[in-house]
RODO-2510 file (C-alpha; in nm, 4 decimals, decimal comma):
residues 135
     n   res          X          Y          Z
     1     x     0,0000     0,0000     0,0000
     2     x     0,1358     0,3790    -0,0850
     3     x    -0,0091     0,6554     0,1023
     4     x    -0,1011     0,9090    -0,1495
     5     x     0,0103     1,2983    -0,1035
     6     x    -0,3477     1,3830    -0,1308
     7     x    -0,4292     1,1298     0,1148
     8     x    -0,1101     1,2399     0,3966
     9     x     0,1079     1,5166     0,2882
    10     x     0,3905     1,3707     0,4692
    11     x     0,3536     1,0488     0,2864
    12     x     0,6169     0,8244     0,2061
    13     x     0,6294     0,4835     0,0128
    14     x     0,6210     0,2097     0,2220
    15     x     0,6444    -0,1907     0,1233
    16     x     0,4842    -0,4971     0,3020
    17     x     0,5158    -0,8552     0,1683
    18     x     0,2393    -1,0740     0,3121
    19     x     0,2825    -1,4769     0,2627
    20     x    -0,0451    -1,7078     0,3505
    21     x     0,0908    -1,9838     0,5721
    22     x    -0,1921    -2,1528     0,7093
    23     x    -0,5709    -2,1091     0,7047
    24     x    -0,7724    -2,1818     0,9916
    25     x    -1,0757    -2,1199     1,2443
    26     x    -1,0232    -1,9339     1,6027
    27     x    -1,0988    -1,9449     1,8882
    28     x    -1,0148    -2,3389     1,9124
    29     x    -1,3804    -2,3889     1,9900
    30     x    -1,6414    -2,1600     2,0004
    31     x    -1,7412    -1,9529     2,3328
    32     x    -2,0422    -1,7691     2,4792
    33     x    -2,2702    -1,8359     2,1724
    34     x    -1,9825    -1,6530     1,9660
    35     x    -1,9211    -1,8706     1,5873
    36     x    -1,5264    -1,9434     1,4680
    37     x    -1,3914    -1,6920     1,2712
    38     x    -1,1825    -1,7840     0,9855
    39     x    -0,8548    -1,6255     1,0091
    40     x    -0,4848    -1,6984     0,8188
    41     x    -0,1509    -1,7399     0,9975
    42     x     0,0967    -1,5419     0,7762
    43     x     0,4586    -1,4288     0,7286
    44     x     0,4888    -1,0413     0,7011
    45     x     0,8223    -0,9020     0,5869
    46     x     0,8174    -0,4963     0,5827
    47     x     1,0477    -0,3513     0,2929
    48     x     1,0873    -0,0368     0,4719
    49     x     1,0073     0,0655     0,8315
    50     x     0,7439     0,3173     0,9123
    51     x     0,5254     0,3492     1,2204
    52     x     0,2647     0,0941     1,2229
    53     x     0,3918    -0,0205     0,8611
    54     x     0,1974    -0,3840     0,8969
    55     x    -0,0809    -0,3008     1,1081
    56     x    -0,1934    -0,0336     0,8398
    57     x    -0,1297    -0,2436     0,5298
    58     x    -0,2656    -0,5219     0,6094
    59     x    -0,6548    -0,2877     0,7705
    60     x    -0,5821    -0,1380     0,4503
    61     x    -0,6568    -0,4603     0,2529
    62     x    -0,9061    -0,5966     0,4378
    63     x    -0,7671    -0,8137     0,7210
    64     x    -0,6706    -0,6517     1,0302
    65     x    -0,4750    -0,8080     1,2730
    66     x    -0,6835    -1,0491     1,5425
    67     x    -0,6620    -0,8355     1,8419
    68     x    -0,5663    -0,5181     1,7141
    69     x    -0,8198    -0,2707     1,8419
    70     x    -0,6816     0,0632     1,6653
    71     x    -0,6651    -0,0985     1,3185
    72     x    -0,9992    -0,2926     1,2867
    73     x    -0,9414    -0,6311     1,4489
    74     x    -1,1770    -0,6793     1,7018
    75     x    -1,3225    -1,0433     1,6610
    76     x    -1,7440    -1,0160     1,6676
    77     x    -1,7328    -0,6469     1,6309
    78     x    -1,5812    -0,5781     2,0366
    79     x    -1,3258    -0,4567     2,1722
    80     x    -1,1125    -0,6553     2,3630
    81     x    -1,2873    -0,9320     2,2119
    82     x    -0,9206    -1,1305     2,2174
    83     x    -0,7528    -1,1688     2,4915
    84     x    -0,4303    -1,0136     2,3059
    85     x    -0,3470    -0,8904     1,9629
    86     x    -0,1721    -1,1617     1,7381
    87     x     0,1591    -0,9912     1,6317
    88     x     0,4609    -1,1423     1,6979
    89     x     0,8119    -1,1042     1,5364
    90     x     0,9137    -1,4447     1,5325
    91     x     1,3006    -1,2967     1,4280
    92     x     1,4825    -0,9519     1,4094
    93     x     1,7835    -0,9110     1,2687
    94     x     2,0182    -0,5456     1,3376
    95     x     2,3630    -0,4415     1,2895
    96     x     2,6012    -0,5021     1,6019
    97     x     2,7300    -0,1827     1,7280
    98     x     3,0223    -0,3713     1,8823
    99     x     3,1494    -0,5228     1,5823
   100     x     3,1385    -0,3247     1,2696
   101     x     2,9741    -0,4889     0,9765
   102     x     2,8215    -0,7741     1,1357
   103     x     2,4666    -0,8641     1,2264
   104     x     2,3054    -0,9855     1,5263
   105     x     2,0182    -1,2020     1,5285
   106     x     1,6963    -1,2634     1,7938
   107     x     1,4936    -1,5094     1,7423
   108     x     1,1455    -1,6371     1,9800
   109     x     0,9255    -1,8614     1,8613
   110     x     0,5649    -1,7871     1,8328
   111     x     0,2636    -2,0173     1,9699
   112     x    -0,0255    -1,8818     1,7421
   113     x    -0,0229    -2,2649     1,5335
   114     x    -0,1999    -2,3962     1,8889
   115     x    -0,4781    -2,1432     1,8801
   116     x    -0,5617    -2,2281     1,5324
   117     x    -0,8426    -2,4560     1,5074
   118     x    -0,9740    -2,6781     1,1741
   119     x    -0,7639    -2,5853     0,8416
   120     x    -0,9500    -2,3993     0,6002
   121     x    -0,9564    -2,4167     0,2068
   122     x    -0,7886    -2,1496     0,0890
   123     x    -1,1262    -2,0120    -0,0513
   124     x    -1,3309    -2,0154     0,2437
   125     x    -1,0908    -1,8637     0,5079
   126     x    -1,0832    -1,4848     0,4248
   127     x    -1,1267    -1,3693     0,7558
   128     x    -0,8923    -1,1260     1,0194
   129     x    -0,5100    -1,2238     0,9939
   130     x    -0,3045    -1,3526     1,2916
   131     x     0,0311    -1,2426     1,1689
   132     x     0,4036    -1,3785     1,1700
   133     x     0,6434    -1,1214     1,1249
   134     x     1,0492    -1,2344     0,9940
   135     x     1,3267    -0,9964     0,9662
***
């Protein structure tokens, strides 16, 4: 997504690559008369890094993240509605200031695959993304 100058007169070109891993139901089963909503697992890698790069591409297209409350996500229409919001950067990767020209790397793995529920086809789950983020 590109912010247009008639849109944000500060705006600047930013690039998100979004990769379907899974699709899925959530909550595991379904709560307090509330259905499953069909959500995707997905790997997000940001091109460039502006405030709330992912978050805002990915409301922009449609699918929020689950969870995120300022960009659309609420599950049934509430807030709060999840427990949490389902971003997680599963790596980062930065220059070491200690040792010119080399990288460091964090990694932490995430646990969203055990709040997944049934496996969608890819044509039926179109729902709010729980997202993945690498780099």
């Amino acid at each position: 997504r590109v912010a247009s100058d008639t849109e944000i007169e500060d705006a600047q070109t930013a690039e998100t690559f979004v990769k379907v891993l899974r699709r899925a139901t959530w909550p595991l089963a379904a709560e307090g008369g509330r259905p499953q909503l069909d959500v995707s697992l997905v790997e997000v890698r940001p091109r460039t890094g502006r405030r709330h790069q992912i978050r805002a591409h990915l409301s922009a297209a449609g699918h929020p993240i689950l969870g995120d409350d300022a960009y659309g996500g609420n599950p049934w229409g509430e807030r709060g509605g999840s427990y949490r919001m389902f971003l997680h950067a599963t790596g980062l990767e930065f220059p070491r200031w200690d040792v010119p020209g080399e990288n460091m790397t964090i990694t932490a793995r995430s646990d969203f695959e055990l709040e997944l529920g049934e496996s969608r086809a890819e044509s039926e789950a179109a729902g709010i993304l729980l997202e993945v983020l690498e780099d």
